[in-house]
N, C-alpha and C positions, 0 to 999 in steps of 0.2 A: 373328514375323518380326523380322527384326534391323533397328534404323535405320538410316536412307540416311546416310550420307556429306555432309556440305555439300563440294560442289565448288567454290564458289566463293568468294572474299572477302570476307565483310560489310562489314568496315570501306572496303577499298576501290567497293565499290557504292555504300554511303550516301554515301559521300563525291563521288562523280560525280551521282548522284543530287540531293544537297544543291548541289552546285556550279553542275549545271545548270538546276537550276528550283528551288530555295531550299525543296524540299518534304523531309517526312521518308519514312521507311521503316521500313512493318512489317516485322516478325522472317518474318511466311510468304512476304516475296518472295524471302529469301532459299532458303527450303525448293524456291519455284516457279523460280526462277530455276536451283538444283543440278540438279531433276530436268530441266528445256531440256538442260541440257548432259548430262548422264547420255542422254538420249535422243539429240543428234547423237553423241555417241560412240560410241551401238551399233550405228547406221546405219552410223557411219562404218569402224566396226571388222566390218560385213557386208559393206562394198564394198573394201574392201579382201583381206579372205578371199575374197570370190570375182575378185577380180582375182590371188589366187596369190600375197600378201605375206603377210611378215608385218610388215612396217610400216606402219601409218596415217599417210599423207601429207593434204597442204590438200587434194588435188584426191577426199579420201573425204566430204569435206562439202559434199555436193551440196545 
């Protein structure tokens, strides 16, 4: 199987992370954090198909 995609920004996470409580960050919360988002996106891309789009709006992140 092919590796997941990071979805999200490391550098921009550590950096919130670090800013708001002075802690660091392992390398797999970024791994845990891509797949969160890969998971609302698929929801969000089911509720949306079955509302008859084909665009994913806010209101597909229930």
């Amino acid at each position: 199987m092919a590796e997941k995609e990071t979805l999200v920004i490391a550098s921009k996470v550590k950096a919130f992370i670090k800013d708001a409580s002075e802690l660091k960050v392992s390398a797999a919360v970024i791994d845990v954090l891509s797949d969160k988002v890969r998971s609302l996106c698929e929801e969000a891309i089911k509720n949306a198909k079955a509302d008859g789009r084909k665009t994913v709006q806010e209101k597909d992140f229930k």
